[in-house]
Every structure is written in structure tokens, then in C-alpha cells.
N, C-alpha and C positions, 0 to 999 in steps of 0.2 A: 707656196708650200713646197717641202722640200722631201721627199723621199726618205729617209735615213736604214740603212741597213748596217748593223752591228756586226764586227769580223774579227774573231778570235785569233790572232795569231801566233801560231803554237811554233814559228821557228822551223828547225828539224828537227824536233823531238815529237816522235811518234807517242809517246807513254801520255804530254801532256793536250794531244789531238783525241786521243782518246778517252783524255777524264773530261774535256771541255765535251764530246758529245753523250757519255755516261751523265754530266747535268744539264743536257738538255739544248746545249748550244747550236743553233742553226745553218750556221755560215765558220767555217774554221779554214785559214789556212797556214798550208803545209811547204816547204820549202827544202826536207831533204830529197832523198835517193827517189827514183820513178819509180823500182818497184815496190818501195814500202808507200808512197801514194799510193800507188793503184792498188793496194789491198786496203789502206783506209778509206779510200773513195768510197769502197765495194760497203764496208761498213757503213759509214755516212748515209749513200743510198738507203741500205736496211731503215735507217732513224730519221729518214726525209730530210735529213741535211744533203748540206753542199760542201765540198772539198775542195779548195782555192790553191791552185798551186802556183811557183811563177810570179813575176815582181808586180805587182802593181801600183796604180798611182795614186802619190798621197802626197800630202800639203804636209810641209816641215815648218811650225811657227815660231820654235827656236828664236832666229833672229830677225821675226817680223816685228819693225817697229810699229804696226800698227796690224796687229792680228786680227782686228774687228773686222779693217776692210779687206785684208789679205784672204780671209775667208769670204769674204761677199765674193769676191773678185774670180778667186779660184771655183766655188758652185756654180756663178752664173757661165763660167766656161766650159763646165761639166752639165750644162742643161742639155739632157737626150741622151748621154752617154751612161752605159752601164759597167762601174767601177769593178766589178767583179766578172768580168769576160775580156 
């Protein structure tokens, strides 16, 4: 069984981190300027969300010829690790 956490990624656009937590979204991240983060963090907090800034890691399956196991492959080497820190 696999964990799955949902992650909106709004870019640098501040206006669409804020409609994603106006419906409710839990997890958003954000990628412009540090101080327009740190004021939507501040928001987030307010709505129990979480504000993601900063690259993270993710599977491209684009030109997996076999994306079935590309994804098997790539979870079982993310078991313990948390994608969003």
C-alpha cells in the first residue's frame, strides 16, 4: 500500500496558490519570490494547509518505454522517504 499525497502546483503565480487553497486544496506548491511565499505560507497555515516551495522529486514518464514498471521502480526507491520535505 502506497501513501499518495496530492500536490497542486501553482508555478509562480501567487493569484493561482490562492484560488487552489480558496477550494480547499491541502498541499500547494509555490516556486516564485521568498517573500510572496512567506506571506502565502502564512495564509496556508490559517486553512491547515501546507505550502511546498523549492524543487522536488518527481518521475518524468514522458519517454518511459515501459511506465508501468518505471513507476514500480521509482516508489519502491522512495519507500520511507517523504516527497514533500
Amino acid at each position: 500500500c502506497v501513501e499518495v499525497t496530492a500536490l497542486i502546483d501553482c508555478g509562480d503565480q501567487p493569484g493561482l496558490v490562492l484560488a487552489a487553497l480558496r477550494d480547499g486544496a491541502k498541499h500547494v506548491r509555490f516556486s516564485g519570490r521568498q517573500p510572496v511565499a512567506e506571506k502565502l505560507a502564512a495564509i496556508a497555515r490559517q486553512q491547515e494547509a501546507v505550502l511546498v516551495t523549492g524543487r522536488l522529486e518527481a518521475l518524468d514518464l514522458l519517454d518511459q518505454p515501459n511506465p508501468q514498471a518505471a513507476c514500480r521502480d521509482w516508489l519502491a526507491s522512495r519507500l520511507g522517504k517523504d516527497p514533500l520535505r
